[in-house]
C-alpha positions in Angstrom: -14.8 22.2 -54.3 -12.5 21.7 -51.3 -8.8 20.6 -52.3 -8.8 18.6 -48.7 -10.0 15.5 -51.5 -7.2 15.7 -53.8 -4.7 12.8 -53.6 -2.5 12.9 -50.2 1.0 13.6 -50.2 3.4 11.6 -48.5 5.7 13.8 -46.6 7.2 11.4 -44.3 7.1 7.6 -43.9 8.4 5.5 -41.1 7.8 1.5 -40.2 4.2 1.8 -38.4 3.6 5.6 -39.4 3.4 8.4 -42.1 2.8 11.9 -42.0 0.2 13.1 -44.7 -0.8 16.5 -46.3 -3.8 16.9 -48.1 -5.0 19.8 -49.6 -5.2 22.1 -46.2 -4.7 18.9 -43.8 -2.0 17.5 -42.3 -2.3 13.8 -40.5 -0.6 10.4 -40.2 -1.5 7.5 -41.3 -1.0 4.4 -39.3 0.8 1.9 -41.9 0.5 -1.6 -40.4 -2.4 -4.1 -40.8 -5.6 -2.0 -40.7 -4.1 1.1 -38.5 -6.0 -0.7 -35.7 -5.2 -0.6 -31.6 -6.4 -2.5 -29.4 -7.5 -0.7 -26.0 -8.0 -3.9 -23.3 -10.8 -3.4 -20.6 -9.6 -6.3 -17.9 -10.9 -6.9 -14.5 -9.1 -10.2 -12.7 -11.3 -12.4 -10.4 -10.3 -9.9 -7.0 -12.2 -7.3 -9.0 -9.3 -5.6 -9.9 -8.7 -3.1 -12.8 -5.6 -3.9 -14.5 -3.6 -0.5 -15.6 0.0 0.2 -17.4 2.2 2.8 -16.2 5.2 3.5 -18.9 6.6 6.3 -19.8 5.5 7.8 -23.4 8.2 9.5 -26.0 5.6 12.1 -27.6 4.6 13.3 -24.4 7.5 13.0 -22.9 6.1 12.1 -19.4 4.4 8.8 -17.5 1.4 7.7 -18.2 -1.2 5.5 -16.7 -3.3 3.3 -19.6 -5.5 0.2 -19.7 -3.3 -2.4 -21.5 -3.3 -1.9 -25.2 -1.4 -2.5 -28.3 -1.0 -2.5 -32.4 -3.4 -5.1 -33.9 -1.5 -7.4 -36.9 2.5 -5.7 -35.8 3.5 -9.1 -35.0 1.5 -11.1 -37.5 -0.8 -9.0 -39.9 -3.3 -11.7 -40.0 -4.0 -12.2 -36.4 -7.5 -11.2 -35.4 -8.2 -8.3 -32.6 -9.0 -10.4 -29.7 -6.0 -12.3 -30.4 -4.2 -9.5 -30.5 -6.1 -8.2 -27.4 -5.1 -11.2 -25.0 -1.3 -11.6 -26.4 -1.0 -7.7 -25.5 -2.9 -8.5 -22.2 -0.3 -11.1 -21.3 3.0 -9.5 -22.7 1.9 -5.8 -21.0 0.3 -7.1 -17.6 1.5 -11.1 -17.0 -2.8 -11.6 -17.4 -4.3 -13.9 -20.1 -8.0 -14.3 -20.7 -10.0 -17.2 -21.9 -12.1 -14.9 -24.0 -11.9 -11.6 -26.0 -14.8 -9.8 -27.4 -14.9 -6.6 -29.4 -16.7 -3.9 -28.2 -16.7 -1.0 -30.4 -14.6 0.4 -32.8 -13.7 3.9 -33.3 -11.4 6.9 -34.3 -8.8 7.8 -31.6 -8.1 11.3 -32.8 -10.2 11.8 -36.6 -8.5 15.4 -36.5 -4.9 13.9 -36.6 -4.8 10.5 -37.7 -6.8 7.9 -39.3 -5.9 5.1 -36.2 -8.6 3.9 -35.1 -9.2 1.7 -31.4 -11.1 -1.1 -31.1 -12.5 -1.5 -27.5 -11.8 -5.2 -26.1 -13.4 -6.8 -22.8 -11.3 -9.2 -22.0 -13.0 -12.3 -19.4 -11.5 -15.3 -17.7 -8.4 -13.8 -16.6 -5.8 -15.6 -14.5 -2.4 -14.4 -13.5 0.2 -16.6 -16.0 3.9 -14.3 -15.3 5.3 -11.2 -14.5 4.0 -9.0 -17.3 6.6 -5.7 -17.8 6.2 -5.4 -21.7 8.2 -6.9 -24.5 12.1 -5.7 -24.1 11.5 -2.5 -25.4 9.1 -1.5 -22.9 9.3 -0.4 -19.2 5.7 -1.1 -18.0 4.6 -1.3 -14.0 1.7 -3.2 -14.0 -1.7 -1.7 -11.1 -4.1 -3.6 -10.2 -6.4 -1.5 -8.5 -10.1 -2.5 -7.0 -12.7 -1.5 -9.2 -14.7 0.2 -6.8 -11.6 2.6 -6.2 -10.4 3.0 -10.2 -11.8 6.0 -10.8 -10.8 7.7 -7.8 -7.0 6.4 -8.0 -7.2 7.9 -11.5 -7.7 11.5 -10.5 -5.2 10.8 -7.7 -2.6 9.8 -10.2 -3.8 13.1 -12.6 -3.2 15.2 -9.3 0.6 13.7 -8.9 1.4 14.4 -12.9 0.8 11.1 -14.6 -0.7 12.1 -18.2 -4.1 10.0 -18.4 -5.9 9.1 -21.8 -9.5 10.1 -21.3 -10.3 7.2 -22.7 -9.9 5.1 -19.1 -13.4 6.6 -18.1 -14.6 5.1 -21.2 -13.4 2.1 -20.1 -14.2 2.2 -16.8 -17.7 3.0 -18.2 -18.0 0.0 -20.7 -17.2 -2.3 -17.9 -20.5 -1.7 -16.0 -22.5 -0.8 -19.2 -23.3 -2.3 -22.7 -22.6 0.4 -25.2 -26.3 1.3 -24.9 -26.4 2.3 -21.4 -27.7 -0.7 -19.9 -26.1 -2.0 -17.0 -24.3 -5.1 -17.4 -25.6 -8.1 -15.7 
């Protein structure tokens, strides 16, 4: 029998993260409500994309994102499409009249157990500046969706780091999870 099941030990803990090692694994654990993200697939009435620039510490580099945040790090009870829209807001100056969950799923099962949930976010109107909270440095793009994918690859080719998970996105706003194309 594989000693990966043996009890983990904690080799490090912080406020939203700890570092793991079990058995022959090493991973961290995210420690607030549920180890939960939200990743927030927005399109405003122009049919524009809405995307984050900021620079990110562990990579130590700009990168471009679709708005997206900690579910429950502000109050551990709040649901994820409440979390969704008060991320859309503080990250983009955008709220949304609804929220619905689209999938959840691992963001790296290798390294970590965080896992994303997926939110489409729908009646969107413009209600402030967006930025980030003041710890953040965020420059807000709305781009037209016809051109998303393409500005993407331009912003790839000029040294951005890009989560692979934006095509995903990009995907799930023309298709159900199923491959159908949205109506």
């Amino acid at each position: 029998m594989s000693n990966n099941t043996a009890e983990p030990r904690v080799v490090y803990e912080g406020k939203y993260q700890r570092m793991l090692v079990r058995g022959t694994w090493e991973y961290s654990e995210r420690t607030h409500a549920g180890g939960l993200a939200a990743i927030i697939i927005a399109v405003t009435p122009d049919d524009e994309v809405l995307f984050v620039e900021q620079f990110r510490v562990p990579l130590q580099a700009r990168t471009i994102e679709m708005p997206a945040g900690l579910v429950g790090d502000i109050d551990a009870g709040e649901s994820i499409e409440v979390s969704a829209i008060r991320e859309l807001e503080e990250e983009t100056g955008w709220t949304a009249d609804h929220a619905e969950v689209l999938m959840i799923g691992p963001t790296s099962s290798g390294a970590s157990n965080e896992k994303i949930a997926f939110v489409r976010a729908t009646g969107l109107r413009k209600v402030g500046a967006g930025g980030g909270d003041a710890s953040e440095d965020i420059t807000v793009h709305s781009i037209p969706r016809a051109r998303a994918a393409a500005w993407l690859v331009e912003k790839m080719g000029e040294g951005y780091e890009l989560d692979a998970k934006l095509w995903a996105g990009l995907w799930m706003i023309e298709h159900h999870l199923d491959g159908r194309p949205r109506g």
